[in-house]
MDTraj code that builds the backbone (N, CA, C; nanometers):
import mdtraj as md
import numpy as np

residues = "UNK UNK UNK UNK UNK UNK UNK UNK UNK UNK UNK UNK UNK UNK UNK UNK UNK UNK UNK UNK UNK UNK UNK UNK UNK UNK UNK UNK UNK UNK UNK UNK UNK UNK UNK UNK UNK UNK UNK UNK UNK UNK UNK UNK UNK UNK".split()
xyz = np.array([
    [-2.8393, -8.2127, 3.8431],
    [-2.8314, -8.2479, 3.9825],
    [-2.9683, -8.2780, 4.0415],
    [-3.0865, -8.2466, 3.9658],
    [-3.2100, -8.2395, 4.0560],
    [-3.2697, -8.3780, 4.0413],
    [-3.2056, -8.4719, 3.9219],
    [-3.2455, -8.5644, 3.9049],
    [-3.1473, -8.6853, 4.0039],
    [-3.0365, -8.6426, 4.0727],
    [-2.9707, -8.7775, 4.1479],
    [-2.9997, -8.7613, 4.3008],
    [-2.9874, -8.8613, 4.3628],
    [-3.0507, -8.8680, 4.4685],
    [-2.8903, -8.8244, 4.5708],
    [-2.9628, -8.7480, 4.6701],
    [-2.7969, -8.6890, 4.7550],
    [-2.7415, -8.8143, 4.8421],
    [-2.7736, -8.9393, 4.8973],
    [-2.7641, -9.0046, 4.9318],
    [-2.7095, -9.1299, 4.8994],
    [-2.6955, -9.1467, 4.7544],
    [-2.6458, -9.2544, 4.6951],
    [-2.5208, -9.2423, 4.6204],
    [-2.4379, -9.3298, 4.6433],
    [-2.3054, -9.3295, 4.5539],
    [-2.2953, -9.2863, 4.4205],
    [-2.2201, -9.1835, 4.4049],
    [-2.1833, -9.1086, 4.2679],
    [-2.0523, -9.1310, 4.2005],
    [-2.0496, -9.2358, 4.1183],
    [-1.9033, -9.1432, 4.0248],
    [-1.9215, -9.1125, 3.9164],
    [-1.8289, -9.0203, 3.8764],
    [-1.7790, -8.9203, 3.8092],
    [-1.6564, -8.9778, 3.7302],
    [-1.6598, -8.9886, 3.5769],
    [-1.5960, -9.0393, 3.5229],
    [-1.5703, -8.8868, 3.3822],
    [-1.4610, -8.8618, 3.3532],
    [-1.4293, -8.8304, 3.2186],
    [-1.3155, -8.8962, 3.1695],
    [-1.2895, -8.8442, 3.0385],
    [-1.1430, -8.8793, 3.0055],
    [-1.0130, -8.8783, 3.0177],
    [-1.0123, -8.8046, 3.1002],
    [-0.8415, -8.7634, 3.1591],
    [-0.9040, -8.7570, 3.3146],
    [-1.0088, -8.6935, 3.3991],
    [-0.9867, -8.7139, 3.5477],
    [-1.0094, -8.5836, 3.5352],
    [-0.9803, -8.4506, 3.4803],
    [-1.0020, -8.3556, 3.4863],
    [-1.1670, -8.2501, 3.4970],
    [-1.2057, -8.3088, 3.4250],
    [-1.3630, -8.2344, 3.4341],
    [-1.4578, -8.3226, 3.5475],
    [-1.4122, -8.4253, 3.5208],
    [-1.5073, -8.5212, 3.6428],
    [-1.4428, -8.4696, 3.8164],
    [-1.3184, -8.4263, 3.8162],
    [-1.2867, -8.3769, 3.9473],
    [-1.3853, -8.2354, 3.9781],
    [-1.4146, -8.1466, 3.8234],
    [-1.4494, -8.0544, 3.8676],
    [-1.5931, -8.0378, 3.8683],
    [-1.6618, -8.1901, 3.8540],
    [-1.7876, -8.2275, 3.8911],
    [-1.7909, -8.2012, 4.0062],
    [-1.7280, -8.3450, 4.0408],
    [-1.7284, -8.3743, 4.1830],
    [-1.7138, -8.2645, 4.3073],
    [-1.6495, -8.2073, 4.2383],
    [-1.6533, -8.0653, 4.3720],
    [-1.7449, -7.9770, 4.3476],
    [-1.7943, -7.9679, 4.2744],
    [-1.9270, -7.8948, 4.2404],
    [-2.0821, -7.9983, 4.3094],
    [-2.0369, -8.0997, 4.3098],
    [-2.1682, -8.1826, 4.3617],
    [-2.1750, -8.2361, 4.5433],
    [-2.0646, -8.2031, 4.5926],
    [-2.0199, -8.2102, 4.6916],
    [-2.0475, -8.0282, 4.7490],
    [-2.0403, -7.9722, 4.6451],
    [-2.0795, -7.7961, 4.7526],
    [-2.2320, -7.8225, 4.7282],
    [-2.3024, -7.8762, 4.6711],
    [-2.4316, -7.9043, 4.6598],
    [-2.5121, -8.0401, 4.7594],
    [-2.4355, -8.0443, 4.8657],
    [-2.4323, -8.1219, 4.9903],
    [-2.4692, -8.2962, 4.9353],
    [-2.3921, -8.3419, 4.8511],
    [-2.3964, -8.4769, 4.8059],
    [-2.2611, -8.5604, 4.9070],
    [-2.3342, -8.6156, 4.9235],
    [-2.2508, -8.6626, 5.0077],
    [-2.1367, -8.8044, 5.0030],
    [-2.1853, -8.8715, 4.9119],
    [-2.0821, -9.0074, 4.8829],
    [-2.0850, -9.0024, 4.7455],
    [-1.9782, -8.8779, 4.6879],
    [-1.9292, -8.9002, 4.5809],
    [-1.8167, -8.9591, 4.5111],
    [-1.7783, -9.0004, 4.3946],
    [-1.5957, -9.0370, 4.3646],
    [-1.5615, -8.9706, 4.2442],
    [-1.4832, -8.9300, 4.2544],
    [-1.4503, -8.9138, 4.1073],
    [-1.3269, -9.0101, 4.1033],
    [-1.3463, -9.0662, 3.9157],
    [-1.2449, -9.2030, 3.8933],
    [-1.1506, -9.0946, 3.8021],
    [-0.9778, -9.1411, 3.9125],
    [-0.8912, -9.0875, 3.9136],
    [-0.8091, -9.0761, 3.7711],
    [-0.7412, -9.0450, 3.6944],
    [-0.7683, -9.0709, 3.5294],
    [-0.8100, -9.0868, 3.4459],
    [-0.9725, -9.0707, 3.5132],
    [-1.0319, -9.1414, 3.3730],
    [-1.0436, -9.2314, 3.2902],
    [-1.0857, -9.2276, 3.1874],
    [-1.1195, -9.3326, 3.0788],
    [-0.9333, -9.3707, 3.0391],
    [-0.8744, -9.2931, 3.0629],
    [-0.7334, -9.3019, 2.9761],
    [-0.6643, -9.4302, 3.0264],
    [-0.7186, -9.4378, 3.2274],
    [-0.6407, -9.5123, 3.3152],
    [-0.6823, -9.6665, 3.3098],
    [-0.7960, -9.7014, 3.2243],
    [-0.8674, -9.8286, 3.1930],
    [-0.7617, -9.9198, 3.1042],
    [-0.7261, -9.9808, 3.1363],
    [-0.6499, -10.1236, 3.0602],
    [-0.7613, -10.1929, 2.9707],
])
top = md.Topology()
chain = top.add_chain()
for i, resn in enumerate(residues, 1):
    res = top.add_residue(resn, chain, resSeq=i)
    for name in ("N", "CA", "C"):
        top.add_atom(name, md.element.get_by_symbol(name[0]), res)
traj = md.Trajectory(xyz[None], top)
């Protein structure tokens, strides 16, 4: 975390949606403010 800037757009990608959600809420209690996490994951990519 000490290396991204709190101000700039974040996503959060894993393979199923699961660990990247539990980024994202972890980087968001760490006052980041425009994060995403991508909803399915790698699985949901065509």
């Amino acid at each position: 975390m000490d290396k991204l800037e709190h101000d700039k757009e974040i996503a959060v990608i894993c393979q199923s949606g699961m660990r990247s959600l539990k980024a994202s809420k972890q980087l968001k209690k760490n006052q980041f403010t425009n994060v995403v996490n991508v909803r399915g994951g790698m699985n949901s990519w065509k």
